[in-house]
mmCIF file of the C-alpha atoms, coordinates in Angstrom:
data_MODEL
# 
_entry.id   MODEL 
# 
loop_
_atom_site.group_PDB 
_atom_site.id 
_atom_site.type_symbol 
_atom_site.label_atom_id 
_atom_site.label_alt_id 
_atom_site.label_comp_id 
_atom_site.label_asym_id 
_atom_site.label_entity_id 
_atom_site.label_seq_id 
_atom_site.pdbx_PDB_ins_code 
_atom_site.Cartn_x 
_atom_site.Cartn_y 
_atom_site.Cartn_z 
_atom_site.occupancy 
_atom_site.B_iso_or_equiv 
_atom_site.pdbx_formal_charge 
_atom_site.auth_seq_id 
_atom_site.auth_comp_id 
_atom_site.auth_asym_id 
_atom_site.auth_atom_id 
_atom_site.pdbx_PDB_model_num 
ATOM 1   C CA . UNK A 1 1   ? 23.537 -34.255 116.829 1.00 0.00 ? 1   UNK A CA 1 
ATOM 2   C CA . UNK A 1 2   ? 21.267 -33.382 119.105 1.00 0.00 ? 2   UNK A CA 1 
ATOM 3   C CA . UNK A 1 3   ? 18.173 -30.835 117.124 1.00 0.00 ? 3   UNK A CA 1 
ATOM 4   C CA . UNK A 1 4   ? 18.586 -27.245 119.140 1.00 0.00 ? 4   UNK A CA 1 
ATOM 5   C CA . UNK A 1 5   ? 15.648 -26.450 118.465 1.00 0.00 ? 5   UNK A CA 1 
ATOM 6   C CA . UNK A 1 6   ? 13.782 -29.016 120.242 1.00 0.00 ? 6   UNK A CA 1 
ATOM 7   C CA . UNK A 1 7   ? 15.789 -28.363 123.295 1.00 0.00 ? 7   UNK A CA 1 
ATOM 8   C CA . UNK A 1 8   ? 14.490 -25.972 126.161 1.00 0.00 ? 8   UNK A CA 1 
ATOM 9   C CA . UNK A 1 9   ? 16.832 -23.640 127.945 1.00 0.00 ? 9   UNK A CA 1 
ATOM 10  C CA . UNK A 1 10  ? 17.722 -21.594 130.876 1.00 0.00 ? 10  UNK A CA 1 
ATOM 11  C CA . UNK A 1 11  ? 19.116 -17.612 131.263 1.00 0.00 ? 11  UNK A CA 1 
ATOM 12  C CA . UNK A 1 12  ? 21.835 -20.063 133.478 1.00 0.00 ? 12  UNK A CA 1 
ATOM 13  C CA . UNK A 1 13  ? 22.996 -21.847 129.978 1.00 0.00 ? 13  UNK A CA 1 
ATOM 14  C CA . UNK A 1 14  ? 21.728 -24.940 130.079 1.00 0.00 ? 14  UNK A CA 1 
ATOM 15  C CA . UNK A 1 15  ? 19.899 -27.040 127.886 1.00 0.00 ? 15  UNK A CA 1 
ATOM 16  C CA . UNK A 1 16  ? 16.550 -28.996 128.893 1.00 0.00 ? 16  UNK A CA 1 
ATOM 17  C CA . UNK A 1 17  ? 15.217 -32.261 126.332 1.00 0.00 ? 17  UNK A CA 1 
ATOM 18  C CA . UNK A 1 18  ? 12.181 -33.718 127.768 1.00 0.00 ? 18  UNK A CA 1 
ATOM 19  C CA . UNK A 1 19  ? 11.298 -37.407 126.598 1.00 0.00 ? 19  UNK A CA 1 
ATOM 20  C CA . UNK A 1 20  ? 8.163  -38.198 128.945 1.00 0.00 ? 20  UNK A CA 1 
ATOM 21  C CA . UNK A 1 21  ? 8.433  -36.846 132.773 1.00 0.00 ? 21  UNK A CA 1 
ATOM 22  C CA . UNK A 1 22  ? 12.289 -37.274 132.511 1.00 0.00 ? 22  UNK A CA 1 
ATOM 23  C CA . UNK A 1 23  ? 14.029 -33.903 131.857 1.00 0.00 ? 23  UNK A CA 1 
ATOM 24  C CA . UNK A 1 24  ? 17.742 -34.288 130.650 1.00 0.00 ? 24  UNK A CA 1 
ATOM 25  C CA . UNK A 1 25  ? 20.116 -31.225 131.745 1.00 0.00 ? 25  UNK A CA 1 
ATOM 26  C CA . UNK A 1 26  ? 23.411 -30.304 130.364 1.00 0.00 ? 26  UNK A CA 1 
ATOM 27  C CA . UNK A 1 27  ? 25.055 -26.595 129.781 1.00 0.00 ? 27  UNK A CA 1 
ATOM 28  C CA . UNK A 1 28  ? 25.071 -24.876 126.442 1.00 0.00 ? 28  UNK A CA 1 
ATOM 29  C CA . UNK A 1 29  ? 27.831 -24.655 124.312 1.00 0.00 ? 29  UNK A CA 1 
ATOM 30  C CA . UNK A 1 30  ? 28.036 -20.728 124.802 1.00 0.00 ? 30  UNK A CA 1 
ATOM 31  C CA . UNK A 1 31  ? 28.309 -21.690 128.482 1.00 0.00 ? 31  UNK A CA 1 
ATOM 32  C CA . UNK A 1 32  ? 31.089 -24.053 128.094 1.00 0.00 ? 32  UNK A CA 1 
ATOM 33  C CA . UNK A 1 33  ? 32.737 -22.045 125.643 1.00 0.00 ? 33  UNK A CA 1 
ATOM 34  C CA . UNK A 1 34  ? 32.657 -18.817 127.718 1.00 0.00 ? 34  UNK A CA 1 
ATOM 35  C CA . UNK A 1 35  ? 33.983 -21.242 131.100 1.00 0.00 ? 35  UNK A CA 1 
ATOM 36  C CA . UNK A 1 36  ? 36.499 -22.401 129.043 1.00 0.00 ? 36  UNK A CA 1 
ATOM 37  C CA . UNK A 1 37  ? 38.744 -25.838 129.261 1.00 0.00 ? 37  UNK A CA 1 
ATOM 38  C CA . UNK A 1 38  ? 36.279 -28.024 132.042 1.00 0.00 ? 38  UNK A CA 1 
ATOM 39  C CA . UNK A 1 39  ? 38.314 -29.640 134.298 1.00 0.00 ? 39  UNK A CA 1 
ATOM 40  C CA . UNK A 1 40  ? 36.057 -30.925 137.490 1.00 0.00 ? 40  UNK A CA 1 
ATOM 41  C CA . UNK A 1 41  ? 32.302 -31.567 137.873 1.00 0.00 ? 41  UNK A CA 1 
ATOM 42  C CA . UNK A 1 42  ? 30.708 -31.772 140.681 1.00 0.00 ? 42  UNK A CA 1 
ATOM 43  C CA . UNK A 1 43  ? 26.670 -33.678 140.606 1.00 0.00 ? 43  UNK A CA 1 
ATOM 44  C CA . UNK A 1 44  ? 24.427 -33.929 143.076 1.00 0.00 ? 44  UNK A CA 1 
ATOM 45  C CA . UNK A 1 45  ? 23.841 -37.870 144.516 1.00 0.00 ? 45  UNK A CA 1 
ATOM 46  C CA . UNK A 1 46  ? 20.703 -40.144 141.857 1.00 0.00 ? 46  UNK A CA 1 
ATOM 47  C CA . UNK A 1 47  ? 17.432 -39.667 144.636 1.00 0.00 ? 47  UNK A CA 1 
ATOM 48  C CA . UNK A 1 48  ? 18.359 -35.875 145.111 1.00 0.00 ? 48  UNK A CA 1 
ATOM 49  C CA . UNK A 1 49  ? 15.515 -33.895 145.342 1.00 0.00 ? 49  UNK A CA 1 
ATOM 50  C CA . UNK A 1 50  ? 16.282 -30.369 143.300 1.00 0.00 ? 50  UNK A CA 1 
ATOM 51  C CA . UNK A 1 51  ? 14.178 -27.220 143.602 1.00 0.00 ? 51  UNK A CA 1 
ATOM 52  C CA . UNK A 1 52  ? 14.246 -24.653 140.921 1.00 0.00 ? 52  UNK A CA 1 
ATOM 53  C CA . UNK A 1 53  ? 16.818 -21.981 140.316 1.00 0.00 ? 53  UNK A CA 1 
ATOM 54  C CA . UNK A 1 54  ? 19.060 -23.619 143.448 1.00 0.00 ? 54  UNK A CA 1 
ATOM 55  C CA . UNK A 1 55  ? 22.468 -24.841 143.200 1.00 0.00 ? 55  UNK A CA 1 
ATOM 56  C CA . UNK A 1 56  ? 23.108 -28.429 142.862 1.00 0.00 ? 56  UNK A CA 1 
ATOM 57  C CA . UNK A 1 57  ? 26.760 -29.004 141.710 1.00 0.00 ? 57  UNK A CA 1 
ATOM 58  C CA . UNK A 1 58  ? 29.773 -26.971 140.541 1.00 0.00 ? 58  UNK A CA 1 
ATOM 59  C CA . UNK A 1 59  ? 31.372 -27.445 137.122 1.00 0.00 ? 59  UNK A CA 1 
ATOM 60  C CA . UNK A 1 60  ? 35.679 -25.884 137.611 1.00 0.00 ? 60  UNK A CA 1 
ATOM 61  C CA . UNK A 1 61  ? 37.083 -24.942 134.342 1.00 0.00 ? 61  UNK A CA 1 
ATOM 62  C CA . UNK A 1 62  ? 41.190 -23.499 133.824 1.00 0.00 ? 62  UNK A CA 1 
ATOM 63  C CA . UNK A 1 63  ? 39.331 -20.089 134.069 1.00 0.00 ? 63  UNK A CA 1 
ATOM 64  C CA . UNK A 1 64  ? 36.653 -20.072 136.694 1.00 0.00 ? 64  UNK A CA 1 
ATOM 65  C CA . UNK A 1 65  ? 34.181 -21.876 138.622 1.00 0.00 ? 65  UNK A CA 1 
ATOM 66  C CA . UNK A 1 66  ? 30.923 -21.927 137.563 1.00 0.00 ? 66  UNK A CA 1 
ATOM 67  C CA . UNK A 1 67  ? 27.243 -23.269 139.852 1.00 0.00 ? 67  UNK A CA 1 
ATOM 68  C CA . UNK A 1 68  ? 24.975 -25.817 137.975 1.00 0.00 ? 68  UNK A CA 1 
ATOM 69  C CA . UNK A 1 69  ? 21.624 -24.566 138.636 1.00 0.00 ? 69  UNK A CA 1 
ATOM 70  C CA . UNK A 1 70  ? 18.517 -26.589 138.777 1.00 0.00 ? 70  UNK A CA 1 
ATOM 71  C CA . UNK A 1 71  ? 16.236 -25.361 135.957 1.00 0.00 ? 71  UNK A CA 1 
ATOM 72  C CA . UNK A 1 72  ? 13.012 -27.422 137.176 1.00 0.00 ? 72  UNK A CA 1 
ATOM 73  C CA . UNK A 1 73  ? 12.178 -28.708 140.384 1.00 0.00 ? 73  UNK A CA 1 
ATOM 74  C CA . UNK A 1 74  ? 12.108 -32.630 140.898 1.00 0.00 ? 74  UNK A CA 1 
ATOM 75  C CA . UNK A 1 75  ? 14.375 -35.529 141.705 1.00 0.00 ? 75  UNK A CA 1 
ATOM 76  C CA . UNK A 1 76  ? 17.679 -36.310 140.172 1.00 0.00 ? 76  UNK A CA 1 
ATOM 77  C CA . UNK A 1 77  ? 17.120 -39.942 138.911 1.00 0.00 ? 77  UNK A CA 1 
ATOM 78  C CA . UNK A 1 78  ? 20.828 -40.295 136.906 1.00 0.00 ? 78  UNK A CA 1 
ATOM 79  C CA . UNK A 1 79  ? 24.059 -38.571 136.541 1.00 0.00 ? 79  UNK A CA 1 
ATOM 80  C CA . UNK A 1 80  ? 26.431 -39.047 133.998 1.00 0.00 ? 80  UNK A CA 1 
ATOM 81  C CA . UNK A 1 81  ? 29.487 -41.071 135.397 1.00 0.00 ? 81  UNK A CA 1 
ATOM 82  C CA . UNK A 1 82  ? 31.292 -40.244 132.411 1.00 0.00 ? 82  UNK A CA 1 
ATOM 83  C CA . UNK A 1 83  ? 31.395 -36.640 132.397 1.00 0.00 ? 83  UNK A CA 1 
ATOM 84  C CA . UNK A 1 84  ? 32.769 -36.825 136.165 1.00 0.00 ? 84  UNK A CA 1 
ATOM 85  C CA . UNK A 1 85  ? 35.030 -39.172 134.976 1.00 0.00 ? 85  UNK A CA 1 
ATOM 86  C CA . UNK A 1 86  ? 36.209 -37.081 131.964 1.00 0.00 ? 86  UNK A CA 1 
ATOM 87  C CA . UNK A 1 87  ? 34.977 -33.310 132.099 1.00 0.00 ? 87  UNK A CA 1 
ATOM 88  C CA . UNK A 1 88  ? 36.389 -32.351 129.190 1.00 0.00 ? 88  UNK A CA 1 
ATOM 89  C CA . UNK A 1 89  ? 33.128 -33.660 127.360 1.00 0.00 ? 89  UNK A CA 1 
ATOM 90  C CA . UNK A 1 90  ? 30.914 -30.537 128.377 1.00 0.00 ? 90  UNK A CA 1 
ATOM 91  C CA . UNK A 1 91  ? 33.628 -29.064 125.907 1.00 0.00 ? 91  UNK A CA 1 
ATOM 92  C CA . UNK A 1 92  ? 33.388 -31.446 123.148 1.00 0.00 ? 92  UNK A CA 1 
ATOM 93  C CA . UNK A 1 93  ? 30.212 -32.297 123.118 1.00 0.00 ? 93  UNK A CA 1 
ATOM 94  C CA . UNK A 1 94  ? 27.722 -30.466 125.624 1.00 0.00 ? 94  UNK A CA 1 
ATOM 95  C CA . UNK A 1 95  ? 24.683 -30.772 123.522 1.00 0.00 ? 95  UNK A CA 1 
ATOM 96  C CA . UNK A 1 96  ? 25.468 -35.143 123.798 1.00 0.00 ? 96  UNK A CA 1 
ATOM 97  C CA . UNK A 1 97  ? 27.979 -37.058 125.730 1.00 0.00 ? 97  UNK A CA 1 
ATOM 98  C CA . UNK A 1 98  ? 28.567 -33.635 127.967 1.00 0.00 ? 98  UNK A CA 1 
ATOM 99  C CA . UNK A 1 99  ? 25.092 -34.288 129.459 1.00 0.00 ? 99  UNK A CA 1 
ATOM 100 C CA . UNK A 1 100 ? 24.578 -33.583 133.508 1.00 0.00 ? 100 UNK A CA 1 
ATOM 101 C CA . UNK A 1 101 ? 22.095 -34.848 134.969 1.00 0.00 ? 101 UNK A CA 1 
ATOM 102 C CA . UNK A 1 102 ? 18.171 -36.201 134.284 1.00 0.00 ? 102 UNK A CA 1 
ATOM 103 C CA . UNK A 1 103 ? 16.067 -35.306 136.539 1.00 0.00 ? 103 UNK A CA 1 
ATOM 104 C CA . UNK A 1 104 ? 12.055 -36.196 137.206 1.00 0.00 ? 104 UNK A CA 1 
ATOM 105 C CA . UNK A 1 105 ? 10.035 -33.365 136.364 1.00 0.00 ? 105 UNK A CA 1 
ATOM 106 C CA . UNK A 1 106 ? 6.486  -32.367 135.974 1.00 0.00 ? 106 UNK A CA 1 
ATOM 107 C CA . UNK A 1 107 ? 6.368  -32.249 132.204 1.00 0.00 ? 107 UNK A CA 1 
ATOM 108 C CA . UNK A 1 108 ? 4.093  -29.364 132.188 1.00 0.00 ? 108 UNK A CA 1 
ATOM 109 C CA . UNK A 1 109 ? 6.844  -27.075 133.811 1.00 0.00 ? 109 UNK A CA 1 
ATOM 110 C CA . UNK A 1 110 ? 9.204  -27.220 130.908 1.00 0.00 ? 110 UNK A CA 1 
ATOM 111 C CA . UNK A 1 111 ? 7.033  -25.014 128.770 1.00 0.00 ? 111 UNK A CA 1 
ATOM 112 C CA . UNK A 1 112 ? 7.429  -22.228 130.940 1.00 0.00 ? 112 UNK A CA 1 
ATOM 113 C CA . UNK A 1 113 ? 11.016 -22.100 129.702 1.00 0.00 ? 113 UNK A CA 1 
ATOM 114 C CA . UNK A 1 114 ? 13.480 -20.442 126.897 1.00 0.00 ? 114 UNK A CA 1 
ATOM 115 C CA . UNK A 1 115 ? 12.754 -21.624 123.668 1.00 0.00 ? 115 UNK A CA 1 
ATOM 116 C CA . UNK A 1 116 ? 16.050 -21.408 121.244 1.00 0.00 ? 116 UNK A CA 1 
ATOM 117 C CA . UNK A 1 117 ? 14.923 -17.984 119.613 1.00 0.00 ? 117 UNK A CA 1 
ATOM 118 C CA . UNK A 1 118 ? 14.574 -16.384 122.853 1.00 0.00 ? 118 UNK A CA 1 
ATOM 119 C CA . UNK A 1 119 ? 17.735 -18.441 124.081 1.00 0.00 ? 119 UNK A CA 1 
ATOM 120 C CA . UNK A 1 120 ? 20.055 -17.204 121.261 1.00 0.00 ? 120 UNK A CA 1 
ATOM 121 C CA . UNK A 1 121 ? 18.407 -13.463 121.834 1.00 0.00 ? 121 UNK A CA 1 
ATOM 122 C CA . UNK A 1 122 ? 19.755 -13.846 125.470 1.00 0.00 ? 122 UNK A CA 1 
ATOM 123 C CA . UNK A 1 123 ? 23.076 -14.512 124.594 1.00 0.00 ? 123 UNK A CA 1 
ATOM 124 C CA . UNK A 1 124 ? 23.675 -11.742 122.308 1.00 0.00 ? 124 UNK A CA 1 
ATOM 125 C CA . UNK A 1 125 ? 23.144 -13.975 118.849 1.00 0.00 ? 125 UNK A CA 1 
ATOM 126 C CA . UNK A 1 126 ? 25.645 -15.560 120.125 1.00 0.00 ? 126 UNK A CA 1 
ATOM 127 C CA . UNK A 1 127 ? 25.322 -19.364 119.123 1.00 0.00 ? 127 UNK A CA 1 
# 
């Protein structure tokens, strides 16, 4: 399991783990909870270039469709295959396997967002 509290995060639910320039994106539990059962996802192409706070894919659930927002600019190096494949893991496990996207970031950026206090404040206390 994957420590919360070393994660970064986004008032657009997702989830931000940094290891060097390489910023790993995926949406919250709350978020996946509150879109309910995830049944398409929609990535943008590896080489992408992403700009903050833009849209960049889609992610359909049996309740709604919901926009996957950038959180940092930079350039979309990977995608998970397997979550396109089978989007029911943003539901069963969004903090692991239900990962997004990792995108090439300047490291520095990431500080500038949500730590999990202010995170959890955002959502209500709502874990």
């Amino acid at each position: 399991m994957t420590d919360l509290n070393s994660l970064k995060y986004t008032a657009e639910h997702e989830w931000i783990a940094l290891d060097g320039d390489v910023a790993t994106v995926g949406i919250t539990d709350y978020a996946a909870d509150k879109l309910g059962d995830v049944v398409f996802v929609e990535l943008p192409a590896a080489g992408t270039d992403v700009t903050a706070a833009t849209v960049v894919g889609e992610i359909e659930s049996t309740k709604s469709v919901g926009e996957l927002y950038a959180p940092l600019d930079g350039e979309v190096v990977e995608i998970n295959d397997a979550v396109v494949d089978d989007p029911s893991l943003v539901n069963s496990d969004p903090f692991g396997a239900g990962w997004l996207v990792k995108i090439k970031v300047d490291a520095a950026a990431v500080a500038d967002l949500l730590d999990r206090d202010a995170y959890v404040a955002l959502t209500g206390g709502d874990e």
